[in-house]
NUKE-998065 format. One record per residue (C-alpha): residue number from 1; residue in one letter; x, y, z. Coordinates in steps of 0.1 Angstrom, whole numbers. Example, Ala and Ser with C-alpha at 12.3 -4.5 7.8 and 13.67 -1.06 7.14 Angstrom:
BEGIN
{pt 1 'a' {123 -45 78}}
{pt 2 's' {137 -11 71}}
***
This chain:
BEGIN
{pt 1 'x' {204 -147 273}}
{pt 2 'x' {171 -169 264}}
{pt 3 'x' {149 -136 275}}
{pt 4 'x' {173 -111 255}}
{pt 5 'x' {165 -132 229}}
{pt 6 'x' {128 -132 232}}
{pt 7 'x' {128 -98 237}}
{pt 8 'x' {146 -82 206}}
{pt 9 'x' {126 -112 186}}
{pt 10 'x' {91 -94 200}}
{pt 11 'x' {104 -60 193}}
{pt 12 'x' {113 -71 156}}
{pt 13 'x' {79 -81 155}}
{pt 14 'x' {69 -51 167}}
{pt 15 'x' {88 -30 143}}
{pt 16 'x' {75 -52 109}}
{pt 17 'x' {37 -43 125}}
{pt 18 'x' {41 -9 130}}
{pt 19 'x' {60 -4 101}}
{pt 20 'x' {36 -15 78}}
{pt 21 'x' {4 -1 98}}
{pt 22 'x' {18 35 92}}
{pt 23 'x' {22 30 51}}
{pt 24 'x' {-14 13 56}}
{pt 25 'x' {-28 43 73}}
{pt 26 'x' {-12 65 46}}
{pt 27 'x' {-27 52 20}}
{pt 28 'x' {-64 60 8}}
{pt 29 'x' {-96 45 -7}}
{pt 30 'x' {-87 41 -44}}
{pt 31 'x' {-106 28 -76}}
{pt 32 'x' {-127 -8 -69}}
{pt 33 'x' {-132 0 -35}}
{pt 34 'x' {-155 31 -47}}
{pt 35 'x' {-173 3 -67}}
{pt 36 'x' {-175 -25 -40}}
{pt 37 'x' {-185 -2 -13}}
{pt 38 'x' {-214 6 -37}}
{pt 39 'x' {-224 -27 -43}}
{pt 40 'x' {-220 -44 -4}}
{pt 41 'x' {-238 -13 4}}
{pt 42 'x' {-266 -31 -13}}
{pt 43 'x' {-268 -57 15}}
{pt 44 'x' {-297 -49 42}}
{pt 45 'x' {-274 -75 68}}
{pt 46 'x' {-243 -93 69}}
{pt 47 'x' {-257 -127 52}}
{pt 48 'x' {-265 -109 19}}
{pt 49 'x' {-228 -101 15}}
{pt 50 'x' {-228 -142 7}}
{pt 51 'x' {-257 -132 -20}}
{pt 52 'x' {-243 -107 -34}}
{pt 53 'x' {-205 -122 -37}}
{pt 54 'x' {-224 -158 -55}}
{pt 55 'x' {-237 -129 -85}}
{pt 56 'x' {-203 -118 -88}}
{pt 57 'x' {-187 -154 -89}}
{pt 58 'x' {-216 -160 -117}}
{pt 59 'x' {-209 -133 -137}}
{pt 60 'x' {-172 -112 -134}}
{pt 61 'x' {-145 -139 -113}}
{pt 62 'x' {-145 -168 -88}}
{pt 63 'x' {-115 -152 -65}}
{pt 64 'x' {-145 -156 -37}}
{pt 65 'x' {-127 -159 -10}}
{pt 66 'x' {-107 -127 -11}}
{pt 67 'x' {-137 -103 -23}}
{pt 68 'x' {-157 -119 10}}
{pt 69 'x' {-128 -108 31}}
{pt 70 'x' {-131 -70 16}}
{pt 71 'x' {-170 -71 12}}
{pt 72 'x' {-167 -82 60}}
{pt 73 'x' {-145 -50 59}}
{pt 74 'x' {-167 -29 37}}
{pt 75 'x' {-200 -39 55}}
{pt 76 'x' {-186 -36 90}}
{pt 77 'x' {-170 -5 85}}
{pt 78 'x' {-171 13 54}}
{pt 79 'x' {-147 30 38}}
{pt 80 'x' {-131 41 67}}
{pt 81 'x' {-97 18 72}}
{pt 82 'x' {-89 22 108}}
{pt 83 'x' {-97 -13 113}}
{pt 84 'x' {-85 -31 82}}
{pt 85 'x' {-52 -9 86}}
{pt 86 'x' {-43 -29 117}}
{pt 87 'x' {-58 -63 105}}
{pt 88 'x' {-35 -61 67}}
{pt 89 'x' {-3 -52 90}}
{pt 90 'x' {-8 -80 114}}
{pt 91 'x' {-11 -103 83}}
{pt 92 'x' {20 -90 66}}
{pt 93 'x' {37 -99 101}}
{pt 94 'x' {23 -129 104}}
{pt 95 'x' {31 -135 66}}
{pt 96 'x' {65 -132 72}}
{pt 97 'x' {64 -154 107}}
{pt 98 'x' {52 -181 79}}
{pt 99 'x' {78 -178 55}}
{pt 100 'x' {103 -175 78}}
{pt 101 'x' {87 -208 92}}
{pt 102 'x' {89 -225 59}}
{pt 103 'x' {123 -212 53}}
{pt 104 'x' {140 -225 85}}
{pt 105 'x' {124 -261 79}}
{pt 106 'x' {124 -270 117}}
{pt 107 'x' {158 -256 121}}
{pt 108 'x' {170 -243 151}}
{pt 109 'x' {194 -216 136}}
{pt 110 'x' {189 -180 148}}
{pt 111 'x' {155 -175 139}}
{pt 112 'x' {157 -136 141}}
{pt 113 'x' {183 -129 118}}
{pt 114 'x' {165 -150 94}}
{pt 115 'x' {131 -128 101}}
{pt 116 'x' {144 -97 96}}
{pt 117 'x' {161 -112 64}}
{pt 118 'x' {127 -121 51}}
{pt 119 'x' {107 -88 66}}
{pt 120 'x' {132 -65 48}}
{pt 121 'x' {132 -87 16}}
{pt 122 'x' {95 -84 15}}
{pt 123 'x' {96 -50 18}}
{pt 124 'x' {122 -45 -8}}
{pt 125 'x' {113 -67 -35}}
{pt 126 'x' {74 -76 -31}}
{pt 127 'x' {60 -76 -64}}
{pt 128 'x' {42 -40 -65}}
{pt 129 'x' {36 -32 -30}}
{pt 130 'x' {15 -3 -31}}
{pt 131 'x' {-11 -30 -53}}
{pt 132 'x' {-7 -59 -33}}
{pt 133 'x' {-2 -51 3}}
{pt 134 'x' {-9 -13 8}}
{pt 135 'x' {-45 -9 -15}}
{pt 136 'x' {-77 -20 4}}
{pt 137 'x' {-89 -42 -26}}
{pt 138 'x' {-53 -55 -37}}
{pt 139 'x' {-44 -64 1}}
{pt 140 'x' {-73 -87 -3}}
{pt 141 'x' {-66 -103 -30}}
{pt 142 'x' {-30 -108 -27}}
{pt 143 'x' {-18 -98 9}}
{pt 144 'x' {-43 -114 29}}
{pt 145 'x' {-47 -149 2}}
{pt 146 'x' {-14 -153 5}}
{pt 147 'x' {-11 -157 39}}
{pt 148 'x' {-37 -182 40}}
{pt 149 'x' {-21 -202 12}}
{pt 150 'x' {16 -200 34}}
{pt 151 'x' {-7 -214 65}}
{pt 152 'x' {-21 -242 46}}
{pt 153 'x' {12 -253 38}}
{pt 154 'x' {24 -246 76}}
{pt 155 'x' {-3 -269 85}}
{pt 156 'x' {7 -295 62}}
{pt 157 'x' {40 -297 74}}
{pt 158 'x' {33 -302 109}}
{pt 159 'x' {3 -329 106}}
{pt 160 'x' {26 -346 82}}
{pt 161 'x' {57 -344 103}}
{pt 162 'x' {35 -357 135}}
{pt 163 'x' {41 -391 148}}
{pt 164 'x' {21 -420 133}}
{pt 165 'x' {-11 -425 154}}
{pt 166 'x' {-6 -387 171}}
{pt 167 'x' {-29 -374 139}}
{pt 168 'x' {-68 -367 147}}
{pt 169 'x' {-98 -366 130}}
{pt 170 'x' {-103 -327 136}}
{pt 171 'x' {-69 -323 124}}
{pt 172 'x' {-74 -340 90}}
{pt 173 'x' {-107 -319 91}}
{pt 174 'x' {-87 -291 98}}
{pt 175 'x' {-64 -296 63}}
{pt 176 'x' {-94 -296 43}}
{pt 177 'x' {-111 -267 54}}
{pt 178 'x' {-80 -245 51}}
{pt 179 'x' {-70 -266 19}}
{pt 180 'x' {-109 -253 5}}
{pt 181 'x' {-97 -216 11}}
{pt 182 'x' {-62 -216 3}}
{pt 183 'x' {-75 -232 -35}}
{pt 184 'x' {-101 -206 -37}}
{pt 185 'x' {-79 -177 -35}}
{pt 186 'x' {-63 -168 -65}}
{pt 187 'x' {-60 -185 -100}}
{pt 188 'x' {-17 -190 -101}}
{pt 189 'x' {-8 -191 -62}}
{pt 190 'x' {-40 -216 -55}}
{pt 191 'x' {-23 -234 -84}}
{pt 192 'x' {10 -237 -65}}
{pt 193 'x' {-7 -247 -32}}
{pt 194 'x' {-25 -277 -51}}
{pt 195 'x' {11 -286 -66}}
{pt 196 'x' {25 -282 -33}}
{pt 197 'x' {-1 -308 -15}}
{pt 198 'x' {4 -333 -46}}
{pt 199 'x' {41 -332 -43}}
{pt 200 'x' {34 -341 -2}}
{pt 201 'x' {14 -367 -12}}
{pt 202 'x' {34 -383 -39}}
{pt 203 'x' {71 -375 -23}}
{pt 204 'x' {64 -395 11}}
{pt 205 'x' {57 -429 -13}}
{pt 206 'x' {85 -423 -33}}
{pt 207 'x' {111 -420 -3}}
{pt 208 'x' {93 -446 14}}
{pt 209 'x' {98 -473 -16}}
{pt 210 'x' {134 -461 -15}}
{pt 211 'x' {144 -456 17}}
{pt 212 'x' {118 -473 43}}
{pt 213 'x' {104 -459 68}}
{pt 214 'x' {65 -453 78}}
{pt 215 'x' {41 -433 55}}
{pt 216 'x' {20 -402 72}}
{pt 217 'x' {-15 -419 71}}
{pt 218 'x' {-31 -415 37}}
{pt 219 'x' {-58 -400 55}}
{pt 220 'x' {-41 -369 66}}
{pt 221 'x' {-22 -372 33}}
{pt 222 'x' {-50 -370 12}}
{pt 223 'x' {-68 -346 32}}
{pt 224 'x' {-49 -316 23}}
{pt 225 'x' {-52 -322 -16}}
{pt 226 'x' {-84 -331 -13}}
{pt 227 'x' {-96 -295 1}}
{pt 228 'x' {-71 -276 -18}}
{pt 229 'x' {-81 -292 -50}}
{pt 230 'x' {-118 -288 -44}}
{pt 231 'x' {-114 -250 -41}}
{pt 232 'x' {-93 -244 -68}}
{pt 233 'x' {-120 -262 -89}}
{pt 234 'x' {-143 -243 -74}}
{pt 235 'x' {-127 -211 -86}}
{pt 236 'x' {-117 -219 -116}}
{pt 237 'x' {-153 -233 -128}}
{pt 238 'x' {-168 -198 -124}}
{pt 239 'x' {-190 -187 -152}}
{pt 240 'x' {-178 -153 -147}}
{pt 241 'x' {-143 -165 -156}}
{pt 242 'x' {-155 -174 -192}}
{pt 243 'x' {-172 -137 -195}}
{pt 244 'x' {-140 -118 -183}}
{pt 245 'x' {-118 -144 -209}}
{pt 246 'x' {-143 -133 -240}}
{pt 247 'x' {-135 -95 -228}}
{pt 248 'x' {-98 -95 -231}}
{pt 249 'x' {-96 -84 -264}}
{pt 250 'x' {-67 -109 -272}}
{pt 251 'x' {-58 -100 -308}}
{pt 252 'x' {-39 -134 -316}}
{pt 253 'x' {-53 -169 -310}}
{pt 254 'x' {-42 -208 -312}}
{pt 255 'x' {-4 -215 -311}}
{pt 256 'x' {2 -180 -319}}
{pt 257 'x' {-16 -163 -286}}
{pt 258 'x' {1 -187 -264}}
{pt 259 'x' {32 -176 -276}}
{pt 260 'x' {28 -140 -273}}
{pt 261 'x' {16 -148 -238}}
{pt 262 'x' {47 -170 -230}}
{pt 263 'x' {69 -140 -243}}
{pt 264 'x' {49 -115 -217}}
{pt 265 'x' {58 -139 -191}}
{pt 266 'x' {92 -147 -198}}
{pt 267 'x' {93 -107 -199}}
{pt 268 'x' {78 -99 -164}}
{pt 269 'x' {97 -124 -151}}
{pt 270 'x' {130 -110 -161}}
{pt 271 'x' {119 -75 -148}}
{pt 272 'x' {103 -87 -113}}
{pt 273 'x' {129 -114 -102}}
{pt 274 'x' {163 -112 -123}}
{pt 275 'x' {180 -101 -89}}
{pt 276 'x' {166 -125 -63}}
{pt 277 'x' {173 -154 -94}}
{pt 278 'x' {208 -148 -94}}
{pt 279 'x' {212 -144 -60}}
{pt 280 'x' {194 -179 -56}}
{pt 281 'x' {221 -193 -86}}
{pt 282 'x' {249 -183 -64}}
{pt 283 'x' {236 -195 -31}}
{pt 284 'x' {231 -229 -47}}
{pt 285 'x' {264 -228 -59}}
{pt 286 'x' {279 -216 -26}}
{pt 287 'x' {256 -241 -11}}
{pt 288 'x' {277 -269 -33}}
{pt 289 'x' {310 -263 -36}}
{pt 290 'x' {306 -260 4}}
{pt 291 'x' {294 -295 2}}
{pt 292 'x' {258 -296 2}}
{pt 293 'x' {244 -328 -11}}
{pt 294 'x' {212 -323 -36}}
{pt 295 'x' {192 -346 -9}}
{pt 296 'x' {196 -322 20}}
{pt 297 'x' {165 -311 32}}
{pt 298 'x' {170 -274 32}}
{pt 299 'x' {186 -280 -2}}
{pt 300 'x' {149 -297 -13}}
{pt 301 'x' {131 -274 2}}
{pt 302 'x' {150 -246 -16}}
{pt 303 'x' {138 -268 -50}}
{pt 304 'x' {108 -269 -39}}
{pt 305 'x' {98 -234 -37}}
{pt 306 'x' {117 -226 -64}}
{pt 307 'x' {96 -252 -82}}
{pt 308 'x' {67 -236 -71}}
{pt 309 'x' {76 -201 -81}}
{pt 310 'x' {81 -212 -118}}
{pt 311 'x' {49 -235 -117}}
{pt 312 'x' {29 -202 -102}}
{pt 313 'x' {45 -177 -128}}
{pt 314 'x' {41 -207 -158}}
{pt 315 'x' {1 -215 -156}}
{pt 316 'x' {-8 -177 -163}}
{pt 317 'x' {0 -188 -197}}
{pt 318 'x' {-39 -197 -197}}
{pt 319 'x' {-52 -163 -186}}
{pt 320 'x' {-50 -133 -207}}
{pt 321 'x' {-29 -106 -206}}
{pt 322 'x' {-28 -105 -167}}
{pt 323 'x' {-19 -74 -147}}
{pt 324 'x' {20 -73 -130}}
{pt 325 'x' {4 -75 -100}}
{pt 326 'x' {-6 -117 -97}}
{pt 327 'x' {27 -124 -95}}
{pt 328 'x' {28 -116 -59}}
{pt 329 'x' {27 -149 -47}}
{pt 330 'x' {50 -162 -71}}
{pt 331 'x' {75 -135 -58}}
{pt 332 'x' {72 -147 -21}}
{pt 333 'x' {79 -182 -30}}
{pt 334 'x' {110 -170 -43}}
{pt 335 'x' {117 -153 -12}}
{pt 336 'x' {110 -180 9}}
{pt 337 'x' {134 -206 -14}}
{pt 338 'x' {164 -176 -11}}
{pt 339 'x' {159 -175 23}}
{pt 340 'x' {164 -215 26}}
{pt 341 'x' {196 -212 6}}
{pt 342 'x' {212 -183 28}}
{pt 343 'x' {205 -199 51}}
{pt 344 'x' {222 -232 37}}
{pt 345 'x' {253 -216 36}}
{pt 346 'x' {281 -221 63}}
{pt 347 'x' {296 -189 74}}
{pt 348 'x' {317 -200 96}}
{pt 349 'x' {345 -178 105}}
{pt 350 'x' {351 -143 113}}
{pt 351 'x' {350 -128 81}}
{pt 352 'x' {321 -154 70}}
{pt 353 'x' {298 -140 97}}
{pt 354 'x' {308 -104 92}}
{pt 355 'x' {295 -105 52}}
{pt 356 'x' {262 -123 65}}
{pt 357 'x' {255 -95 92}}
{pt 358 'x' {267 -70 68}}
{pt 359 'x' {246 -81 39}}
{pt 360 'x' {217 -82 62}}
{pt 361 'x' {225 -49 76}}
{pt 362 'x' {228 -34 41}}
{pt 363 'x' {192 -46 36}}
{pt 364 'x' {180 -30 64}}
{pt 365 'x' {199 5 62}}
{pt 366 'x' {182 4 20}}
{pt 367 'x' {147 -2 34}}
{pt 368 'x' {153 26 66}}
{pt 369 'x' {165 52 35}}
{pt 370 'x' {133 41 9}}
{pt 371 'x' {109 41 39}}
{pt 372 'x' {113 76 52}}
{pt 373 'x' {117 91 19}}
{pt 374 'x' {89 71 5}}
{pt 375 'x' {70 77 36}}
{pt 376 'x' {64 114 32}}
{pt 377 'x' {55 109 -5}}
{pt 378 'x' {28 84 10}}
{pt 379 'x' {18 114 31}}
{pt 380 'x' {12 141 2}}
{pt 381 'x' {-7 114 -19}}
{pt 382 'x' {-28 112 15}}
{pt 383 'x' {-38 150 16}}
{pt 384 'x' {-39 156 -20}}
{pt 385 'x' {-65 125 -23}}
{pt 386 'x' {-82 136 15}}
{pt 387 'x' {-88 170 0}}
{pt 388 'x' {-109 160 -29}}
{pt 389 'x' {-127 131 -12}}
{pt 390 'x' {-138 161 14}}
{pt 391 'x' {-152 182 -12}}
{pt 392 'x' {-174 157 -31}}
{pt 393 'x' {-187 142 2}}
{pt 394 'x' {-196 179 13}}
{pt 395 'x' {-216 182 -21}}
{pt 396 'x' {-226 140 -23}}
{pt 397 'x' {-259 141 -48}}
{pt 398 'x' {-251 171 -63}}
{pt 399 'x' {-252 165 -101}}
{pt 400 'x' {-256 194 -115}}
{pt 401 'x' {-222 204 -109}}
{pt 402 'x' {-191 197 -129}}
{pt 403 'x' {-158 191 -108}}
{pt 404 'x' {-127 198 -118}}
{pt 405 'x' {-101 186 -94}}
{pt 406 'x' {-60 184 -93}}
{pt 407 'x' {-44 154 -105}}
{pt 408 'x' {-18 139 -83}}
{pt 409 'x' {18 158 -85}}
{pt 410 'x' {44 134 -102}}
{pt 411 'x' {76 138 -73}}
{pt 412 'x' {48 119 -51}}
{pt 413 'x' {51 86 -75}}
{pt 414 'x' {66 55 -59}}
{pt 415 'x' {67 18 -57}}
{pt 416 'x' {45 17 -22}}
{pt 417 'x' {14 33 -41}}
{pt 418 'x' {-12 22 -67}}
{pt 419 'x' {-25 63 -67}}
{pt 420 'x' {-8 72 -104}}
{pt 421 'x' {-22 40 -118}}
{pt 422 'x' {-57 49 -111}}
{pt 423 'x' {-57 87 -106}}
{pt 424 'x' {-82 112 -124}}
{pt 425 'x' {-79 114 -158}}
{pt 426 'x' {-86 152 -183}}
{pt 427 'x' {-114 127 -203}}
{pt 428 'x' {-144 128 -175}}
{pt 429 'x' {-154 93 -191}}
{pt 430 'x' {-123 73 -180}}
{pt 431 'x' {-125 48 -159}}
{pt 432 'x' {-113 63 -125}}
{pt 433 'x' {-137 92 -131}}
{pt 434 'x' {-165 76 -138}}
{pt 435 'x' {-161 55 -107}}
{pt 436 'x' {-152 84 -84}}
{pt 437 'x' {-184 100 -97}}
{pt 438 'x' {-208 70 -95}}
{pt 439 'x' {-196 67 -57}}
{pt 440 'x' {-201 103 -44}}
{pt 441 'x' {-234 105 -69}}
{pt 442 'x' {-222 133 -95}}
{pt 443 'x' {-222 142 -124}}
{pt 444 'x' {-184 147 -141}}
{pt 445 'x' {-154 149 -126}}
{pt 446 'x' {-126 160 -146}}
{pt 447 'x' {-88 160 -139}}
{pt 448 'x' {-64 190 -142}}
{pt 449 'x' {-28 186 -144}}
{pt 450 'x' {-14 195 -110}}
{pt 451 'x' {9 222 -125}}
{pt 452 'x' {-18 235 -145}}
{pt 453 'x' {-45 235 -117}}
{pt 454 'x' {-36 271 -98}}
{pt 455 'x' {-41 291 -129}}
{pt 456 'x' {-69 270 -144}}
{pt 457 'x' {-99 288 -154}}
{pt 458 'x' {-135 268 -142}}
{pt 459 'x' {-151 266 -184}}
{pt 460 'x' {-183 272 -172}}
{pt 461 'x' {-210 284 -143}}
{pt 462 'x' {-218 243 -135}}
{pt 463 'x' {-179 241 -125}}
{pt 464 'x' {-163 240 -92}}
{pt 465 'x' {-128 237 -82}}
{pt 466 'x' {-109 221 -53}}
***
């Protein structure tokens, strides 16, 4: 029964990978990676990457740590993905082996059923998957920061949890080198790791003074904030932060711009989360009436990521007008506290168990109908976008041509794609254009509504079509 077990949990695994690594290999180059491929072209070997990331974090943002990741992937191998494809699904599976992890708490309840809960909640209610986990540049930023952040708490559950005197030295070495990272990844989710490692620093004293007991060693407890907190300061004191802050174009300011950024959250939260909030307001309520004390530690750990959810969605009130997209990490904390709570609840019984392997089931049946349907719109994005990119690398240089090229067919648009938010535009001076252009070293590149495109007419002798 142990190696049945084993074996469906591997082939589970299995499935998340490949799963993802076929979206991942359907999606194309898009937008900034035109531009950083330009600029980590610049670097004549791999330690100019370092050189040429410090003028960024000087003058555009201080997310270092994810645009190093991308510029490694960009040097190494260009614009081709075959290699990051692989790496971005086996961190989305090992992602969800972390929040499943977190979720369970230690517990030794069937950790399978709780995976594919997690795997298919990810899948269904990530915050704009086709930005976050499926675009080069996005996966970077979000995907792959993520994951680190999720380890760094991982790590700080274990060397906390570890016997008085079993701790070593590399260990609390260990916490600050991952805590540096996991502050220096994004502005909000780095903020929710550094609240995480205060409340694991302050939480231990408190139910120590109350309730006895030994303290981890403040060594190992201060380790973790330490690191975490350095690189979070270390992000946010980028000079380039201040430039991209003076180019937001905010029209309000004082009391008022808060407020009208306050609204925008309160907004995006409603529309990103409203489901999985409810569903967490029932679970807590099933979760009590069944007789769950406050003090339970799945029931605190629930809190805590709920906590850390609201903190990560609450402190963009200090950045301007930030895109949908940064509350990914706020979205998996959320996951990662429903999770807790289902997992909180007592199904004991026949019919019990039926509506938890039902509702799970559900979940899954959803995601197999979205995936193949969206799947084969992932595939005519792929050849639409393959068919251009072929054309301007057969005439790469050649700027005394104009391009006119097809833009994307609407019944292609979906959640698992970021192609309609940055496809070509009819104005040759828009923004995907012009990076398009700058990339493959032409001229103009125009955009042609798709329906418009067989029986357009080329306006002069310069032009070429697709």
């Amino acid at each position: 029964m142990k190696n049945k077990r084993r074996y469906l949990q591997i082939a589970a695994l299995i499935a998340v990978f490949g799963s993802v690594l076929i979206y991942e290999c359907l999606t194309p180059v898009f937008s900034d990676d035109f531009s950083y491929m330009r600029d980590t072209a610049q670097a004549r070997h791999a330690g100019e990457i370092f050189a040429l990331e410090a003028r960024q974090y000087l003058s555009w943002t201080g997310r270092s740590v994810s645009h190093l990741i991308l510029r490694f992937f960009l040097y190494f191998f260009g614009l081709n993905r075959s290699v990051f494809n692989v790496a971005a699904a086996l961190v989305f599976t090992l992602m969800t082996v972390l929040m499943t992890g977190l979720a369970r708490g230690g517990r030794r309840e069937d950790p399978l059923r709780m995976y594919l809960f997690i795997s298919v909640c990810v899948w269904l209610f990530a915050v704009k998957p086709g930005q976050t986990i499926f675009w080069m540049t996005g996966a970077c930023n979000y995907l792959f920061t993520t994951t680190i952040i999720l380890t760094f708490f991982m790590l700080c559950r274990r060397t906390y949890a570890a016997p008085r005197g079993t701790v070593k030295p590399w260990q609390a070495v260990l916490l600050v080198l991952t805590g540096i990272l996991a502050g220096w990844c994004n502005e909000n989710t780095s903020g929710g790791a550094v609240l995480f490692a205060l409340l694991y620093l302050v939480i231990p004293v408190i139910r120590q003074k109350r309730d006895g007991g030994i303290l981890p060693p403040m060594m190992i407890r201060l380790a973790g904030l330490a690191g975490v907190s350095a690189g979070f300061l270390m992000q946010l004191l980028s000079p380039g932060n201040r430039y991209r802050v003076s180019v937001s174009g905010e029209s309000q300011s004082g009391i008022a711009m808060y407020g009208v950024r306050f609204l925008g959250i309160t907004e995006e939260v409603c529309s990103l989360f409203l489901p999985l909030l409810l569903a967490a307001l029932f679970l807590i309520i099933a979760a009590r009436r069944q007789g769950t004390s406050w003090a339970d530690p799945g029931m605190k750990n629930a809190l805590l990521f709920l906590l850390l959810s609201g903190a990560t969605c609450g402190c963009l009130i200090l950045a301007p007008s930030p895109q949908t997209r940064v509350y990914f990490g706020a979205g998996i904390f959320l996951l990662i506290a429903c999770a807790q709570l289902f997992l909180l609840i007592r199904w004991d019984g026949v019919w019990p168990a039926a509506v938890r392997d039902f509702i799970i089931g559900a979940l899954i049946l959803v995601m197999a109908f979205r995936y193949v349907s969206y799947g084969g719109a992932l595939a005519g994005i792929y050849r639409e976008e393959t068919a251009r990119y072929a054309l301007l690398e057969e005439r790469r240089g050649q700027e005394d041509i104009d391009y006119y090229l097809p833009m994307l067919p609407a019944r292609y648009d979906n959640r698992y794609t970021m192609a309609y938010e940055v496809d070509l535009q009819r104005k040759w001076n828009s923004f995907s254009n012009m990076q398009m252009a700058e990339y493959f070293g032409v001229t103009l590149i125009v955009g042609v509504p798709y329906e418009e495109y067989e029986d357009f007419v080329v306006p002069d002798d310069a032009g070429v079509k697709l």
